[in-house]
matplotlib code that plots the C-alpha trace (Angstrom):
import matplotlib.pyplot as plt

x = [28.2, 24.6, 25.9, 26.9, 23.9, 22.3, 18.2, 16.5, 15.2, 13.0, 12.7, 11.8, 11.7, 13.8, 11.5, 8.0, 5.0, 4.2, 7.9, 8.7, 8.6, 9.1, 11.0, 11.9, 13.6, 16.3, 18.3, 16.8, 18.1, 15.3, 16.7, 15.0, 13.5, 15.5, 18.3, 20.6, 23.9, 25.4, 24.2, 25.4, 25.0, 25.1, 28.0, 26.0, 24.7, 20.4, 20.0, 20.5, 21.0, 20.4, 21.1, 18.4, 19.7, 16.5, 14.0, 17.6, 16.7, 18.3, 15.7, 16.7, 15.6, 15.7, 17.3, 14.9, 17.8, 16.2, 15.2, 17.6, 14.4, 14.5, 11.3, 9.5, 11.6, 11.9, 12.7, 15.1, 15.7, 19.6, 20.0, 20.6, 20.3, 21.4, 23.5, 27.0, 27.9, 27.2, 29.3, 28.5, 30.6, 31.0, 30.3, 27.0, 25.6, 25.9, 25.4, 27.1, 25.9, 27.8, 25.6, 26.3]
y = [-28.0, -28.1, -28.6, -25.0, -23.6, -21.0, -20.3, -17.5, -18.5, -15.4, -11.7, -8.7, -4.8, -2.4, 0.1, 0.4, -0.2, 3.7, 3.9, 0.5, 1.2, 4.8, 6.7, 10.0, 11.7, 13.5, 15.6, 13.7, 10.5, 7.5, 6.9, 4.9, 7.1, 5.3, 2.4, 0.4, 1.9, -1.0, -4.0, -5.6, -8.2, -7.1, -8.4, -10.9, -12.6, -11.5, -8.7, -7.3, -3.6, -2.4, 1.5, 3.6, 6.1, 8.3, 7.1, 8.1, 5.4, 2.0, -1.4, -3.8, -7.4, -9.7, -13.2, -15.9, -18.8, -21.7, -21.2, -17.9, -16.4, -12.6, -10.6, -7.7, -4.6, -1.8, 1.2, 4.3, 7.3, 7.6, 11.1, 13.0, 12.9, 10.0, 7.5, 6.1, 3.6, 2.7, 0.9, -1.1, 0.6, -1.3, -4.7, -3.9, -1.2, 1.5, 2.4, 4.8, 6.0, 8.5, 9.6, 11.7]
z = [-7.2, -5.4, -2.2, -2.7, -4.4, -2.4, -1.6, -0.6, 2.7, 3.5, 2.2, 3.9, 3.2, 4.9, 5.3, 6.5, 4.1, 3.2, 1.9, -0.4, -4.0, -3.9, -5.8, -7.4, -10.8, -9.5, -12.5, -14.9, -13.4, -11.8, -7.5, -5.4, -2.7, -0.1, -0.3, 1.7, 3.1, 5.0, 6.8, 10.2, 12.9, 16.2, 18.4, 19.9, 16.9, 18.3, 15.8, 12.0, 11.7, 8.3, 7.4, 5.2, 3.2, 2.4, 4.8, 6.9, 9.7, 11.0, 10.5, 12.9, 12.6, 15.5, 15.1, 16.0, 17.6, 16.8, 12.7, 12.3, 10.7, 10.8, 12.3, 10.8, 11.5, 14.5, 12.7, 14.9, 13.2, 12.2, 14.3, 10.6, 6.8, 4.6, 6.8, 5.9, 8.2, 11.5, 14.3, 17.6, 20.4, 24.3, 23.2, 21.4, 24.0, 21.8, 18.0, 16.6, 13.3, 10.6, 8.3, 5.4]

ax = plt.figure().add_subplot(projection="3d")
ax.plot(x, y, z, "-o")
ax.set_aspect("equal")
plt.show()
């Protein structure tokens, strides 16, 4: 049904310019140098927090309220290699990220 049909509103990279497209033979097998782990919206509905396994970092996109456009990315590191998962603790105070 077109009602239902879906559009790509926007698209934007996860990680900065010096790392998109990268990626690395690793036993004989092609991997992307880094990849998506799990993706979230912050408690409050302002952010998207996106985990980078490889570039091992969190991109987080600010929500803009009025188009719900997402802005270019603020990169933290993860605190360690290759992160899982990541939860908001304390209504959205805190991240807390487990990575691998």
């Amino acid at each position: 049904e077109a009602a239902c049909a879906l559009s790509i509103a926007q698209t934007l990279s996860t990680l900065p310019p010096e790392w998109q497209g990268g990626s690395c033979i690793k036993n004989g097998v092609w991997k992307a140098a880094s990849h998506c782990s799990e993706i979230k919206v912050h408690p409050s509905g302002r952010f998207v927090f996106v985990a980078n396994r490889g570039h091992d970092s969190l991109a987080v996109f600010a929500v803009d309220p009025g188009t719900g456009g997402l802005s270019p990315p603020v990169f933290t590191p993860s605190g360690g290699a290759t992160p899982r998962n990541f939860s908001f603790c304390c209504g959205g105070r805190f991240v807390v990220v487990g990575n691998q």
